[in-house]
MDAnalysis code that builds the backbone (N, CA, C; Angstrom):
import MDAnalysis as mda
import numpy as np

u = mda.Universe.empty(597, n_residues=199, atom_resindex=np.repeat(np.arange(199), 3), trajectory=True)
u.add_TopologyAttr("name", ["N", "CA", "C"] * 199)
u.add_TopologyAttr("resid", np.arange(1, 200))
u.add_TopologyAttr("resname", ["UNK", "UNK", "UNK", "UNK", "UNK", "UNK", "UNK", "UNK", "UNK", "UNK", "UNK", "UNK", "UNK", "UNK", "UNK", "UNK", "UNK", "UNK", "UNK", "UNK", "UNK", "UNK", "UNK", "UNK", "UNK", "UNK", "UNK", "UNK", "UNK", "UNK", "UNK", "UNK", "UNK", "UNK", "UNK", "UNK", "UNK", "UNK", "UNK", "UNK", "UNK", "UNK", "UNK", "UNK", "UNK", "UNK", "UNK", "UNK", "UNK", "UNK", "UNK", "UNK", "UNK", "UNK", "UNK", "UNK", "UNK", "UNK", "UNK", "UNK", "UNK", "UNK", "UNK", "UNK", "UNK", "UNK", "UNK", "UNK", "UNK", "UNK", "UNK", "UNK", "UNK", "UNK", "UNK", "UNK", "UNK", "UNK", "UNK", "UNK", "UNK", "UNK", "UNK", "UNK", "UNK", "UNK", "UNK", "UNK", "UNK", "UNK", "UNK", "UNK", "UNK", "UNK", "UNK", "UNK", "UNK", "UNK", "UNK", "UNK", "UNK", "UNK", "UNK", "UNK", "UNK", "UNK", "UNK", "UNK", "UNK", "UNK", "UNK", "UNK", "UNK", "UNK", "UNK", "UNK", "UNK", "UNK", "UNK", "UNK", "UNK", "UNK", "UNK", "UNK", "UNK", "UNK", "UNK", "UNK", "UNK", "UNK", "UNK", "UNK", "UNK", "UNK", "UNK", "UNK", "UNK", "UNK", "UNK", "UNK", "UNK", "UNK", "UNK", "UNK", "UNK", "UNK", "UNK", "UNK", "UNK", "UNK", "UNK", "UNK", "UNK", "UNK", "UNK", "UNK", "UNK", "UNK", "UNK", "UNK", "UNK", "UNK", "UNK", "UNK", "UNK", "UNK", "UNK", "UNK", "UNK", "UNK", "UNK", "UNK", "UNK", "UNK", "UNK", "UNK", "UNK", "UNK", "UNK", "UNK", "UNK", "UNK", "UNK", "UNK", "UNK", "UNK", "UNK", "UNK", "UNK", "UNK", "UNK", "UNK", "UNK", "UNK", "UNK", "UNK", "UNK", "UNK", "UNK"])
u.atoms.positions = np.array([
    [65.995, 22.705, 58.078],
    [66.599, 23.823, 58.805],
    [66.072, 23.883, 60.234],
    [64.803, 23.784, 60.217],
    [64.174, 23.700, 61.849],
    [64.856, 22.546, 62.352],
    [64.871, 21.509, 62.063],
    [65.505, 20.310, 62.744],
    [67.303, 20.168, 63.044],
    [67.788, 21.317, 62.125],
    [68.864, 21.851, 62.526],
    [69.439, 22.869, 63.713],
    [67.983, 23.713, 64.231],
    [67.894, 24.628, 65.099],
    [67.779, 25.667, 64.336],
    [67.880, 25.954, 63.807],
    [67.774, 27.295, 62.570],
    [66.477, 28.174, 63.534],
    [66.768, 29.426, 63.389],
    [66.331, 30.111, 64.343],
    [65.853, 31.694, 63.070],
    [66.250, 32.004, 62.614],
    [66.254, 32.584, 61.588],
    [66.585, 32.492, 60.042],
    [65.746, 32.323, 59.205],
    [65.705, 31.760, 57.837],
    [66.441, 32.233, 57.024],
    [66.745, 33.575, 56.854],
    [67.436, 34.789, 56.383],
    [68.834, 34.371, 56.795],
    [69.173, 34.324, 58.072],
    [70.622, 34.193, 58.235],
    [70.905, 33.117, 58.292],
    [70.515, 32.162, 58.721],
    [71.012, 30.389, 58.407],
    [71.601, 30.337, 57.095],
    [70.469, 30.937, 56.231],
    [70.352, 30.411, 54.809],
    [71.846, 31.321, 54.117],
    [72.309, 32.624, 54.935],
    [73.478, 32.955, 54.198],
    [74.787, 32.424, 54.711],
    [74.483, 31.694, 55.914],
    [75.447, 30.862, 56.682],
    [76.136, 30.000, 55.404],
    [75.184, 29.093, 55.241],
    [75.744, 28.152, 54.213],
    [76.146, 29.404, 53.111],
    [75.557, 30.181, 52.409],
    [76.423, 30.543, 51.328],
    [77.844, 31.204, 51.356],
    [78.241, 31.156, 52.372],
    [79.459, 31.358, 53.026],
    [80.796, 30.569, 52.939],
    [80.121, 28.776, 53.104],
    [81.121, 27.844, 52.820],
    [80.678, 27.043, 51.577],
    [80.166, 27.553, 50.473],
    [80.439, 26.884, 49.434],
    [79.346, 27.507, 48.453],
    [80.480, 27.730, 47.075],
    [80.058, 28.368, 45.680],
    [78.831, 27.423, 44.842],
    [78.543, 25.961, 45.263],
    [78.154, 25.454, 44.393],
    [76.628, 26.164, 44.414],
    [75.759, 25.654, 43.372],
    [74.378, 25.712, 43.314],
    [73.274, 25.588, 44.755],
    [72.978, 25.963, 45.139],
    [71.956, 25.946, 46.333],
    [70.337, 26.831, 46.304],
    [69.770, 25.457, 46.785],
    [68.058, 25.744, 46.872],
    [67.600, 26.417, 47.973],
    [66.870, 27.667, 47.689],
    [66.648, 28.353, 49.266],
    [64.963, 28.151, 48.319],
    [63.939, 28.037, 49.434],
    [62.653, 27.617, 49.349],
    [61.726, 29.169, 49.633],
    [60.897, 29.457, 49.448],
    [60.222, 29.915, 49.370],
    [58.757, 29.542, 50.203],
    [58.530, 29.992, 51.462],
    [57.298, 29.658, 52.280],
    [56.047, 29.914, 52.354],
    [55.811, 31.080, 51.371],
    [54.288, 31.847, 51.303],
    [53.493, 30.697, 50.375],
    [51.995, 30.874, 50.525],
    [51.297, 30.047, 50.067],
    [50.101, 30.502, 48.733],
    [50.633, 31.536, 48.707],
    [49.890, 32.729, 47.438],
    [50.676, 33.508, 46.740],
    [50.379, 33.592, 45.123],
    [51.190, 34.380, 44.320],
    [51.731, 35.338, 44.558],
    [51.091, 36.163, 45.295],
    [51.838, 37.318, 45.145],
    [53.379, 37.682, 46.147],
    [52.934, 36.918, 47.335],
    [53.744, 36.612, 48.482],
    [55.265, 35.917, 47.946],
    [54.626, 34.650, 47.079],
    [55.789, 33.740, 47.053],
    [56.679, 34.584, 45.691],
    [55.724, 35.246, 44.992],
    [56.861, 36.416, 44.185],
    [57.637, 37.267, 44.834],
    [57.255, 38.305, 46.347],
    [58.170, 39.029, 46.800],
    [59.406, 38.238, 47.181],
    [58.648, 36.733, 48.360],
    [59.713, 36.384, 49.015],
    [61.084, 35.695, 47.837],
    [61.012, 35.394, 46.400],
    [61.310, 34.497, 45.418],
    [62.434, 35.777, 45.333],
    [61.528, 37.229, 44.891],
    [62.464, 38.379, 44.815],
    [63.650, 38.637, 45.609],
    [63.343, 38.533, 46.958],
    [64.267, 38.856, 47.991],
    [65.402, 37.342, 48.052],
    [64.916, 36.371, 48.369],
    [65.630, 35.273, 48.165],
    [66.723, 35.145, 47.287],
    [66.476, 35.606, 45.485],
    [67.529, 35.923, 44.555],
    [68.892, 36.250, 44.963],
    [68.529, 37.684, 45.660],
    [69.851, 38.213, 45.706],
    [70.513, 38.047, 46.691],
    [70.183, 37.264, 47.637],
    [71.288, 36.211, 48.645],
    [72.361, 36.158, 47.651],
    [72.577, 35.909, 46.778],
    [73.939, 34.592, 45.981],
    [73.286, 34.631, 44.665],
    [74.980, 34.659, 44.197],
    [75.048, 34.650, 42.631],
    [74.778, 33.009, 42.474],
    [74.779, 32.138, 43.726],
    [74.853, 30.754, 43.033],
    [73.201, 30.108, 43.846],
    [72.749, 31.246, 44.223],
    [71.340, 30.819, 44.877],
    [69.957, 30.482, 43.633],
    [69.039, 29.580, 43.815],
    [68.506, 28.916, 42.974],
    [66.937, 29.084, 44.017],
    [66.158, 29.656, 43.275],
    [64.510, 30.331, 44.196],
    [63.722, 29.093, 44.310],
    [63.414, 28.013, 45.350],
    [62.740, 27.002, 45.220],
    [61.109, 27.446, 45.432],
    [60.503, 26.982, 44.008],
    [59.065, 27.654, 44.492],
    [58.171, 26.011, 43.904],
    [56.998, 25.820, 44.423],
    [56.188, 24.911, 44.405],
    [55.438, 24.536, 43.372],
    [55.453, 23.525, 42.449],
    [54.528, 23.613, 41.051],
    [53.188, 24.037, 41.474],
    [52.831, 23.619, 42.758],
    [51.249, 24.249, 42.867],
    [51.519, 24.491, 44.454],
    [50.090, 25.412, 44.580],
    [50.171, 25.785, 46.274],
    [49.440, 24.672, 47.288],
    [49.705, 24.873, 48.375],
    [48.796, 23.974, 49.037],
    [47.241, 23.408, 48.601],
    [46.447, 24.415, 47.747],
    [45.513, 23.922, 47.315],
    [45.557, 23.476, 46.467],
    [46.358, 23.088, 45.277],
    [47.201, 22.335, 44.155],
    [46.375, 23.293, 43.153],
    [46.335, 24.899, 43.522],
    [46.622, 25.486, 42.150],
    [48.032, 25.680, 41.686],
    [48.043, 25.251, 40.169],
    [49.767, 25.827, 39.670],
    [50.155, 27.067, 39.492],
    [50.806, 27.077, 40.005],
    [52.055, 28.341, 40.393],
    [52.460, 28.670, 39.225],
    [52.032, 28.787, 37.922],
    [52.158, 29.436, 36.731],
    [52.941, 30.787, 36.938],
    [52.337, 31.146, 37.430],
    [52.467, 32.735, 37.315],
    [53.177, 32.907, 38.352],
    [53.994, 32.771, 39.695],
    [55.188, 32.769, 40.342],
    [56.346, 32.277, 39.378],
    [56.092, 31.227, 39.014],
    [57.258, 30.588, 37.922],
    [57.737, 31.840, 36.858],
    [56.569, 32.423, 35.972],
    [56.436, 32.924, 34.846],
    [56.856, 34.531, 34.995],
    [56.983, 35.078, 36.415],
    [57.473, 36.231, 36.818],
    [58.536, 36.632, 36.919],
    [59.416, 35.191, 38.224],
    [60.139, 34.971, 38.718],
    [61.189, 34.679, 37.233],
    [60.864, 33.931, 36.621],
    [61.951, 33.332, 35.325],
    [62.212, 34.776, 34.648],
    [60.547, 35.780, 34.488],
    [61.207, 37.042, 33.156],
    [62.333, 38.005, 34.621],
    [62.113, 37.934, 35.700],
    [63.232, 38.957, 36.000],
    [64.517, 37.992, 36.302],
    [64.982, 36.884, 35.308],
    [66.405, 35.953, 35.065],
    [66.740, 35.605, 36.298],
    [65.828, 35.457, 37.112],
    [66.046, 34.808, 38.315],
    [65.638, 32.959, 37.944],
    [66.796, 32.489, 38.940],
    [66.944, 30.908, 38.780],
    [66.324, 30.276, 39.579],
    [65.612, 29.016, 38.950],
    [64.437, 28.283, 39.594],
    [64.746, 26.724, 39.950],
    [64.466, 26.237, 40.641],
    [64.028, 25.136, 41.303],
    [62.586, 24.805, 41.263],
    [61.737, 24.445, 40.548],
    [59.986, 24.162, 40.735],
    [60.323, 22.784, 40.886],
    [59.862, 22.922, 42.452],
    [60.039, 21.660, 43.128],
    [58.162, 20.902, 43.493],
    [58.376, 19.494, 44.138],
    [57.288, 18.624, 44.326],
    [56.470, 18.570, 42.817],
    [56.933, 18.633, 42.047],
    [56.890, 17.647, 40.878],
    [56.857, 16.280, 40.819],
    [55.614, 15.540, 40.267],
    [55.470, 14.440, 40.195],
    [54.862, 13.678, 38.711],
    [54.960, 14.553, 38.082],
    [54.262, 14.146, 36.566],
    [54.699, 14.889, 35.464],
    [54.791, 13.956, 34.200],
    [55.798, 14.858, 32.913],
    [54.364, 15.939, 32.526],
    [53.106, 15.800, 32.715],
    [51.954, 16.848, 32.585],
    [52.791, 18.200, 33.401],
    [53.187, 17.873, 34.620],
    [53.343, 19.089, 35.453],
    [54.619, 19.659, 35.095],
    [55.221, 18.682, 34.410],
    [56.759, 18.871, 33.568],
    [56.771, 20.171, 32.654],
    [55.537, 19.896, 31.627],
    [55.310, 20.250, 30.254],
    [54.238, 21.958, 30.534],
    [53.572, 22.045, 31.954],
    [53.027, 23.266, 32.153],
    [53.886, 24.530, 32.574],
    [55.182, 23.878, 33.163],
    [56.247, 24.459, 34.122],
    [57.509, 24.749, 32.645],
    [57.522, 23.830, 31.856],
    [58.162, 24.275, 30.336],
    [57.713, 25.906, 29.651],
    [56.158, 25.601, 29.700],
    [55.440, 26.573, 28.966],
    [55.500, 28.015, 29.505],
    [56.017, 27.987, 30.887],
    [56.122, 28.972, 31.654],
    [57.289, 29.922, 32.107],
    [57.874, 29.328, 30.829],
    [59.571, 29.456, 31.120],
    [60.363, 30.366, 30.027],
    [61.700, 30.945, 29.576],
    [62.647, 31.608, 28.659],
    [63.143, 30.137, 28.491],
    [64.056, 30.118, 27.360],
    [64.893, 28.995, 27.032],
    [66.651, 29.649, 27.502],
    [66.398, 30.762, 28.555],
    [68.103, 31.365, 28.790],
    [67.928, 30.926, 30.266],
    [67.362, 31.184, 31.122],
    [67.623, 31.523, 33.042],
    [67.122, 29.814, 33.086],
    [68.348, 29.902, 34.033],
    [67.942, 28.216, 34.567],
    [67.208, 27.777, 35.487],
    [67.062, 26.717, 34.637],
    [65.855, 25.591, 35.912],
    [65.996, 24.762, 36.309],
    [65.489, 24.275, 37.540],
    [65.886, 22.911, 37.814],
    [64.510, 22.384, 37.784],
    [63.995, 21.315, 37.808],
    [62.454, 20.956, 38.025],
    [62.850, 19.312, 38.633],
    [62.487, 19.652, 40.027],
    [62.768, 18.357, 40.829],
    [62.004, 17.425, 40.866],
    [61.822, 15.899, 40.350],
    [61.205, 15.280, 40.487],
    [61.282, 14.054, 41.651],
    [59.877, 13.873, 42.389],
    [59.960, 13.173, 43.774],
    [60.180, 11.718, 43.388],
    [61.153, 11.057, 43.234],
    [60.959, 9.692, 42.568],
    [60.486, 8.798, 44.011],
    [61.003, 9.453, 45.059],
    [60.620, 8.450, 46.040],
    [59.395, 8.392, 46.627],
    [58.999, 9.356, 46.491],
    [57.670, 9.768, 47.177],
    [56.849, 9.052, 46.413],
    [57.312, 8.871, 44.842],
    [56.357, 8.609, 44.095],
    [56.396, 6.829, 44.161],
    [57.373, 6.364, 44.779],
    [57.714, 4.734, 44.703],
    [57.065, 4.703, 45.837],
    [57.020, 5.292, 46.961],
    [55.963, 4.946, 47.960],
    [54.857, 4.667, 48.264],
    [54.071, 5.126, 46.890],
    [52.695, 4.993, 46.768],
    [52.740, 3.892, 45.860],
    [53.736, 3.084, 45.704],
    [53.234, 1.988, 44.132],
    [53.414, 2.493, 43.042],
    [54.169, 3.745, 42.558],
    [53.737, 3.999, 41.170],
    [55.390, 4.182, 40.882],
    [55.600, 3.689, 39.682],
    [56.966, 3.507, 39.371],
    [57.372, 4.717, 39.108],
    [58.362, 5.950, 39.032],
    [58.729, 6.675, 38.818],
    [58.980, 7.213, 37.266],
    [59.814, 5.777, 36.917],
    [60.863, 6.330, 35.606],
    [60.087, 6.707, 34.522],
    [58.710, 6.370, 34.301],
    [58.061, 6.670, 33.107],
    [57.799, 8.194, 33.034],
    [57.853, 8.969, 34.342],
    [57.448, 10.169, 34.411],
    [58.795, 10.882, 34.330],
    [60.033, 9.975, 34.616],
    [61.258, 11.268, 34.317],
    [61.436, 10.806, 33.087],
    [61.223, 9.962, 31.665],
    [61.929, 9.320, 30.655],
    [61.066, 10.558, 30.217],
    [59.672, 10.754, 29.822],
    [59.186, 11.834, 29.335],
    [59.562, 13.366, 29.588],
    [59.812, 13.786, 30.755],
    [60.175, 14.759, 31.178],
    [61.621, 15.245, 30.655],
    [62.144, 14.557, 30.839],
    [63.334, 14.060, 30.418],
    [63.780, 14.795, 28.519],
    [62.813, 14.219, 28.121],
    [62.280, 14.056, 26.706],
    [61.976, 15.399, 26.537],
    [60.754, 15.725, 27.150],
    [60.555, 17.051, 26.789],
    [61.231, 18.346, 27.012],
    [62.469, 18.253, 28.280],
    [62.906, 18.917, 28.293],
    [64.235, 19.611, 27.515],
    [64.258, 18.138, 26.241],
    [65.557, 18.442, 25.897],
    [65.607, 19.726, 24.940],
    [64.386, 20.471, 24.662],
    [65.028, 21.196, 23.636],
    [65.037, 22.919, 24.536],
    [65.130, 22.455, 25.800],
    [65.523, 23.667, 26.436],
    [67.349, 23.471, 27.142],
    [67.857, 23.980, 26.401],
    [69.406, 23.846, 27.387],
    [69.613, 24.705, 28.735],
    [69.009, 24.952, 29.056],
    [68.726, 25.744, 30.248],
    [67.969, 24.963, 31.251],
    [67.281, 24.141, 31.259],
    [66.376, 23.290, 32.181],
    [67.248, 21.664, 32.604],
    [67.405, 21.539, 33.806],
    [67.659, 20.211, 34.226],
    [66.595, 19.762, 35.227],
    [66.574, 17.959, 35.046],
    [65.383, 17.173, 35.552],
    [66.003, 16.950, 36.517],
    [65.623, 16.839, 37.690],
    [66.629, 16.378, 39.110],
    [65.542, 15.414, 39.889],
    [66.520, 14.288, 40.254],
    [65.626, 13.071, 40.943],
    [65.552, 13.498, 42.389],
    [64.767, 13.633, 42.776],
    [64.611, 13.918, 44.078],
    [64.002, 12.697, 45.317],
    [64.051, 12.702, 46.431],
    [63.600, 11.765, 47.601],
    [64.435, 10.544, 47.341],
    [65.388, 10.464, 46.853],
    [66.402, 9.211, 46.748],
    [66.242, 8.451, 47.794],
    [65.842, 7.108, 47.198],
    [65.013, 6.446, 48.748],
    [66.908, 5.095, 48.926],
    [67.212, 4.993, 47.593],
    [68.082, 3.743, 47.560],
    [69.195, 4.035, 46.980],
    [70.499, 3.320, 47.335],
    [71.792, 3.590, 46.431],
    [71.391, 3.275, 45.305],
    [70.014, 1.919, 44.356],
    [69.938, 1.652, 42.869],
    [69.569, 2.816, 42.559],
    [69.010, 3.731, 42.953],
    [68.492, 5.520, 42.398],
    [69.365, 5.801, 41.472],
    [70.279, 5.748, 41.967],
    [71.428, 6.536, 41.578],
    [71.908, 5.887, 40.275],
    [71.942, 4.609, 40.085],
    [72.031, 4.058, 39.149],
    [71.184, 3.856, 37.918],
    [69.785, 4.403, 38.189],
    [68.443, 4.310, 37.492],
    [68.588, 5.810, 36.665],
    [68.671, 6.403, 37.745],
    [68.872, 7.837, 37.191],
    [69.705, 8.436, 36.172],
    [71.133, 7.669, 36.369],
    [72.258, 7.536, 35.317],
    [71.430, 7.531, 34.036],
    [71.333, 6.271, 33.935],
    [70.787, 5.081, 33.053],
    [69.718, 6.148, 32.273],
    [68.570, 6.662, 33.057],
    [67.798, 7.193, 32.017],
    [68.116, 8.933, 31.486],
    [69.513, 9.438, 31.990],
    [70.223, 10.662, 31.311],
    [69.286, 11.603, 32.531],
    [69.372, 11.257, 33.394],
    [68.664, 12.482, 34.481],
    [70.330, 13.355, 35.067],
    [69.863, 14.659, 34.806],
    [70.839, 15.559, 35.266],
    [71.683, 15.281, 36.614],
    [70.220, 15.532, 37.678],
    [70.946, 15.826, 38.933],
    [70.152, 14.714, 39.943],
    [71.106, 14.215, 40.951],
    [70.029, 13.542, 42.013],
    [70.283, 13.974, 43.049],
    [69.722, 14.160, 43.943],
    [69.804, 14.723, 45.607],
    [70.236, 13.278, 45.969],
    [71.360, 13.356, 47.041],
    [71.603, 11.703, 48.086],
    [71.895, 12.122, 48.995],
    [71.335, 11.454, 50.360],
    [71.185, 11.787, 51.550],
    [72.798, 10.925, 51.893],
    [73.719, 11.716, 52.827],
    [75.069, 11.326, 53.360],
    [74.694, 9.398, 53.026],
    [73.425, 8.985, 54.078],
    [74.274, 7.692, 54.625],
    [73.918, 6.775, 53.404],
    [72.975, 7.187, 52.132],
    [73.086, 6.421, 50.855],
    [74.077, 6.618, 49.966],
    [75.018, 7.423, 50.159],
    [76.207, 8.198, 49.686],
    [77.060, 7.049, 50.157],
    [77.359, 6.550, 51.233],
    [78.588, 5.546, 51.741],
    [77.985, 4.461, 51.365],
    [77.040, 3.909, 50.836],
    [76.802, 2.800, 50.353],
    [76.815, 2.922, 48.831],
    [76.564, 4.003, 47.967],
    [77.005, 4.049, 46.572],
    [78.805, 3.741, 46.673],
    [79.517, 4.252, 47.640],
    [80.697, 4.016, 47.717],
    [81.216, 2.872, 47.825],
    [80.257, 1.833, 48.340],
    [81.132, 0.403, 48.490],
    [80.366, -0.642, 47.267],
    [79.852, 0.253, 45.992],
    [79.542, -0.650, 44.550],
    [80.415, -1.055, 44.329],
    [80.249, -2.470, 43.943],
    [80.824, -3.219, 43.224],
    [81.348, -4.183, 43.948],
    [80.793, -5.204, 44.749],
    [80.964, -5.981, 45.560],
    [80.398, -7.159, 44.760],
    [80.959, -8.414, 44.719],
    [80.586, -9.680, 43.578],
    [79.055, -10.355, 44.297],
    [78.315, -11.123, 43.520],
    [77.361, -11.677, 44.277],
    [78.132, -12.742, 45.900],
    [79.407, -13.312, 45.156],
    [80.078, -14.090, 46.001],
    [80.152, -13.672, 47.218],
    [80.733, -12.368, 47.326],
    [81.426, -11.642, 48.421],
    [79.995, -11.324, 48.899],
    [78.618, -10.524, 48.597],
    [77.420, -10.206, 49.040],
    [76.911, -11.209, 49.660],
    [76.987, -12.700, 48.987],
    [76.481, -13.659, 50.175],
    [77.375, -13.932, 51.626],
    [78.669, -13.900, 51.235],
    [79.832, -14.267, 52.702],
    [79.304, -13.516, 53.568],
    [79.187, -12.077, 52.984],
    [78.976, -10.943, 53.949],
    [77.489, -11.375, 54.451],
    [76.848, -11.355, 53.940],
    [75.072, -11.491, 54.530],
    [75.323, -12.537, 55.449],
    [75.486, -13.974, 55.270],
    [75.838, -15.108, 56.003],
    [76.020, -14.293, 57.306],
    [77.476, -14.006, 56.800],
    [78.711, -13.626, 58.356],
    [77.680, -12.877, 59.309],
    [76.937, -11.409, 58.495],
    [76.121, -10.881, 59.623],
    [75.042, -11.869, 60.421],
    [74.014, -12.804, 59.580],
    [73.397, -13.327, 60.285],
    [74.009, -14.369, 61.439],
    [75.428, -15.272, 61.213],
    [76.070, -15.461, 62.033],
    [76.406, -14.432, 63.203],
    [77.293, -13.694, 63.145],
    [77.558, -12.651, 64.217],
    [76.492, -12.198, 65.363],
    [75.049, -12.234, 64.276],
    [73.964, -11.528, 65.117],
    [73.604, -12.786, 66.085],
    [73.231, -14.003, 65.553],
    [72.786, -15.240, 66.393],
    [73.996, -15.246, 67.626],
    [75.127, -15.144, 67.634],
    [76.181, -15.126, 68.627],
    [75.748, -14.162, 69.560],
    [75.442, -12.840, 69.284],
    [74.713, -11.602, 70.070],
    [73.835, -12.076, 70.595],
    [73.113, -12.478, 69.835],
    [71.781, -12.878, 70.708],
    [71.561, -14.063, 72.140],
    [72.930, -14.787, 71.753],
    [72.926, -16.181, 72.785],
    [71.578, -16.782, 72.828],
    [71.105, -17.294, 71.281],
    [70.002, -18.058, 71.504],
    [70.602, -19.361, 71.199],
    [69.706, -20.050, 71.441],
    [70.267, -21.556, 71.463],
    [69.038, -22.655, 70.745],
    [69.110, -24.021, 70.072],
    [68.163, -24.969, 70.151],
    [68.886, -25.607, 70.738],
    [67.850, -26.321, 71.493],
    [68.043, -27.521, 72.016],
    [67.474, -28.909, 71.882],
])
C-alpha cells in the first residue's frame, strides 16, 4: 500500500472494497495483544467479505495465541499470516472454533529461499487441517509459475500469484520441442543485438 502511495490505511483499504466482493486481507499493524485485538476489531467491520490479517507471532516471535483466540470467539475472519511450520499450523488450530473462517498463509517462498523445501510443511498442515471445514492452507510468496502446480498437486486451497507469474501460468503447455526453438531463437536474436562478432 505504501508503495502504492496510500496515504491513509483506513480509506485506501475501503477503496478496494468498493470494486470487488471477493475475499480480502486487511493486516493488522500493532505489535502487542491488546492493540492488534482493537485494531483486528475495527478492521472487521470494513466488509462483510473482509478477512483480519494478524501475525502467528509478534515481532519478538511470541505467538499471538490470544489475538487469534479473541478475534475467532467474536466470528470474526482470520488470515494468521507468516506461517512457516505445520508446529505453528497445529498451535493456530488449537486456537480456533471449527465455524468462523481461516485462512493460515503459508510462506512457501520465503521458505525456498533459505534452502528448506516447503511442501513437507504444507502436506502436514494440510493434513491437520482437514478435520476443520472452516480453515484453508494458502501458499503464499509464490516465487514460480511450478508453485502453482505443486500446490494443486498437494490439495492446497488457495495460492497468492503475483500479475507477471500469472501470464506465464497462461502460456502452460508448450512441448519440450517448441521450449527449445523458442530458447535457441532468443539466444539468437540477443547475439544479433549485441553485434558481437568472432573473428
Amino acid at each position: 500500500m505504501r508503495n502504492a502511495g496510500a496515504m491513509d490505511y483506513e480509506k485506501y483499504s475501503k477503496e478496494i472494497l468498493k470494486i470487488t466482493n471477493k475475499p480480502v486481507s486487511f493486516e493488522v499493524f500493532a505489535d502487542d495483544i491488546k492493540n492488534m485485538i482493537i485494531q483486528g476489531t475495527k478492521i472487521s467491520k470494513w466488509g462483510k467479505n473482509v478477512y483480519v490479517k494478524v501475525p502467528v507471532t509478534n515481532s519478538k516471535g511470541k505467538f499471538m495465541g490470544k489475538v487469534i483466540n479473541s478475534l475467532n470467539k467474536k466470528k470474526i475472519k482470520l488470515n494468521v499470516t507468516a506461517v512457516y511450520t505445520a508446529k505453528q499450523t497445529d498451535q493456530i488450530l488449537k486456537n480456533i472454533d471449527k465455524n468462523t473462517k481461516v485462512i493460515i498463509s503459508i510462506f512457501a517462498g520465503r521458505m525456498a529461499d533459505t534452502g528448506k523445501d516447503p511442501l513437507p510443511q504444507f502436506i502436514q498442515s494440510i493434513k491437520k487441517a482437514k478435520n476443520y471445514k472452516n480453515v484453508e492452507i494458502l501458499w503464499a510468496s509464490t516465487r514460480e509459475p511450478y508453485n502453482y502446480i505443486q500446490s494443486k498437486q498437494i490439495g492446497c486451497h488457495i495460492i497468492t500469484v503475483p500479475p507477471m507469474i500469472i501470464n506465464k501460468i497462461e502460456k502452460f503447455g508448450k512441448t519440450f520441442k517448441k521450449l527449445t526453438r523458442d530458447t535457441v531463437k532468443g539466444f539468437f536474436d540477443d547475439s544479433k543485438k549485441s553485434n558481437f562478432k568472432i573473428i
